[in-house]
C-alpha positions in Angstrom: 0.0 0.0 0.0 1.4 3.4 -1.0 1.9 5.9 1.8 -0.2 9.1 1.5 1.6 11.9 2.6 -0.7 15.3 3.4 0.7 18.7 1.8 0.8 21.5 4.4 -1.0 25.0 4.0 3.2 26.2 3.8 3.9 24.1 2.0 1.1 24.6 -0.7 2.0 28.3 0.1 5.5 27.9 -1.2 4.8 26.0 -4.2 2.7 28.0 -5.6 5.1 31.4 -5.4 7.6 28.6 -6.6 5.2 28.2 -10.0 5.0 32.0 -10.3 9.0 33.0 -9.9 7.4 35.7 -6.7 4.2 36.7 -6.2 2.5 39.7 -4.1 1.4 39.2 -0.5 -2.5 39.6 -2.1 -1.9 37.2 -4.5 -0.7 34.7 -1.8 -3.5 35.9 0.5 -6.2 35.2 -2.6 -4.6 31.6 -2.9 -5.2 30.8 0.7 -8.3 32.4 1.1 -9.4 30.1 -2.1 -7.4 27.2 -1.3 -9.6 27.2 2.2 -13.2 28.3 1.1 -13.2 27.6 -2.6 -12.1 28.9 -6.0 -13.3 32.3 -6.8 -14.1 33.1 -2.5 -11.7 36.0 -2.3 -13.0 37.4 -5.6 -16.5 37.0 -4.5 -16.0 38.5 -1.2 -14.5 41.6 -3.2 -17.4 42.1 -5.7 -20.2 41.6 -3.0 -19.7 44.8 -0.7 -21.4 46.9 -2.3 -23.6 49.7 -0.7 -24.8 53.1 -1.3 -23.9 55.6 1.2 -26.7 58.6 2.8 -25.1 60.7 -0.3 -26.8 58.1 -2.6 -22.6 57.3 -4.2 -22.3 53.5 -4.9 -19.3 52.5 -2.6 -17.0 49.0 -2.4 -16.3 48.1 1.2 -12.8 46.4 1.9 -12.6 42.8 1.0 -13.4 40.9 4.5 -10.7 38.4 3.7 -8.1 41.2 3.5 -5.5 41.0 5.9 -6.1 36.9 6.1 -3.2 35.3 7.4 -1.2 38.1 7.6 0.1 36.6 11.2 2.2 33.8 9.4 4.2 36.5 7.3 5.6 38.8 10.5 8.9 38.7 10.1 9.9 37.7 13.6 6.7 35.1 14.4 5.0 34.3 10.7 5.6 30.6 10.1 5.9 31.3 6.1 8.8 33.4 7.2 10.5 30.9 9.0 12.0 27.7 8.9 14.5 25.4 6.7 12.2 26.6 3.8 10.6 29.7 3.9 9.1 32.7 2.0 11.6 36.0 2.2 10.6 39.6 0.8 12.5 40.7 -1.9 13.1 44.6 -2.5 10.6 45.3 -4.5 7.9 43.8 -1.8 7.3 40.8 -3.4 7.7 37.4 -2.1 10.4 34.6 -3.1 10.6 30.7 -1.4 13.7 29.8 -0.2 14.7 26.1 0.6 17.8 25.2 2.5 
């Protein structure tokens, strides 16, 4: 019998910014946020917060998944940031994976 071995969240994290070359904390955050709830959730969530203010303007509120997970990529306590492989900020704010 073959051994099943389960992918982490890190993991899944680091191979996707491995597919792209770096990607942007919100393009990490959508991946989670869809990996999690579904394809298309952080989109979704985006699109439907809409509402008209007392001046009758149409306004967008933030995205309630923004900021998800934003814990694991602290510099000094964010799991993603830490570890034998690990996501590290590159100067121009994205994100790279590094694996020792």
């Amino acid at each position: 019998m073959a051994k099943i071995t389960k992918i982490t969240v890190k993991e899944q994290v680091l191979q996707f910014v491995e597919s792209k070359g770096s990607a942007r904390f919100t393009e990490i955050q959508r991946f989670i946020v869809d990996l999690r709830y579904g394809q298309g959730t952080y989109d979704a969530a985006s699109k439907s917060d809409l509402t008209w203010s007392k001046d009758g303007t149409l306004t967008r509120k933030a995205n309630p998944y923004r900021g998800y997970f934003s814990s694991a990529f602290d510099s000094w306590t964010g799991y993603l940031m830490h570890g034998k492989h690990c996501l590290v900020k590159n100067d121009d704010g994205s994100y790279s994976v590094y694996r020792n």
